[in-house]
C-alpha positions in Angstrom: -105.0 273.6 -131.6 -103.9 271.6 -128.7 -100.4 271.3 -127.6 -100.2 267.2 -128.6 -101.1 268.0 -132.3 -97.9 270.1 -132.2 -95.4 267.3 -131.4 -93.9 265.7 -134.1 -92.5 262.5 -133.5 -88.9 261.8 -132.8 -86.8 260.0 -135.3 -85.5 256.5 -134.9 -82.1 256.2 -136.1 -81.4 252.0 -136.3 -78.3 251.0 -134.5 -77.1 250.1 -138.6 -77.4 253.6 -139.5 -75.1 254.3 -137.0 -72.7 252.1 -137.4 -72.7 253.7 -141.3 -71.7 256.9 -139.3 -68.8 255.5 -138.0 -67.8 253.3 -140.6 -67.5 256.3 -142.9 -66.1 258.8 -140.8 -63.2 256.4 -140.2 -63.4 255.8 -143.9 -63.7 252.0 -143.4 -65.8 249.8 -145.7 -68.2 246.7 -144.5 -65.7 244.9 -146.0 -63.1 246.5 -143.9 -65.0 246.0 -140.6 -66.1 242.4 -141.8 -62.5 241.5 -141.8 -61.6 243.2 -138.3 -64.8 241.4 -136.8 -63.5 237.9 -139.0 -67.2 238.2 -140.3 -69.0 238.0 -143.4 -69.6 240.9 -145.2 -72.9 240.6 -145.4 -73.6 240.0 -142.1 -72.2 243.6 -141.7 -74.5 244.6 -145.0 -77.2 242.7 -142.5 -76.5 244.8 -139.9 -76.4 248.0 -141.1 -79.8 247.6 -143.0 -81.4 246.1 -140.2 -82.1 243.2 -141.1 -80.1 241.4 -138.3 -79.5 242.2 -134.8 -76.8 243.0 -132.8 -76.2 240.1 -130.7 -74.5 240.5 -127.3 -71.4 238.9 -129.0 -70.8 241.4 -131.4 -72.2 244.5 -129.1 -68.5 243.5 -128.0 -66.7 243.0 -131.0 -68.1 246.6 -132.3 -67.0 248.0 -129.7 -63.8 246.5 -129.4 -63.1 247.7 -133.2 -64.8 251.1 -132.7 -62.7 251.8 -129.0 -66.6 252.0 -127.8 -68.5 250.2 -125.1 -70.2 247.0 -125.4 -73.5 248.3 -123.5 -73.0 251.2 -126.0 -74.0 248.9 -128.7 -76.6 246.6 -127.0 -78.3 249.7 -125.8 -78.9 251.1 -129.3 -80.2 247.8 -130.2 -82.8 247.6 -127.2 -84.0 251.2 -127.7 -84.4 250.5 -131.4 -86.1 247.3 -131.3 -88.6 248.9 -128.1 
């Protein structure tokens, strides 16, 4: 058996599914972040199942309610979306 049957492919987490992380360790719902973001909640809901991207605009309003980086946010869309 050749080394390249061995691999087993790596494991896309979605930028949403991060953002899940971090809205439950901080013990925040969508609805909490919604309002901080002055969004709909179910652009949040969206967001975290994928469903819609994160735009350059709210790359920076995540990471201005998450004390993150904009490019931190933009990055995990690119990479997920690639």
């Amino acid at each position: 058996m050749s080394q390249v049957q061995n691999l087993i492919p790596a494991r896309i987490t979605s930028p949403g599914q991060i953002l899940k992380r971090e809205l439950d360790a901080r013990g925040w719902t969508q609805k909490d972040l919604a309002e901080i973001l002055g969004r709909p909640q179910q652009e949040v809901d969206e967001i975290i199942k994928g469903a819609k991207q994160i735009t350059p605009e709210t790359a920076i309003e995540l990471a201005e309610a998450f004390g993150t980086s904009p490019d931190l946010w933009n990055n995990l869309e690119a990479d997920y979306r690639l």
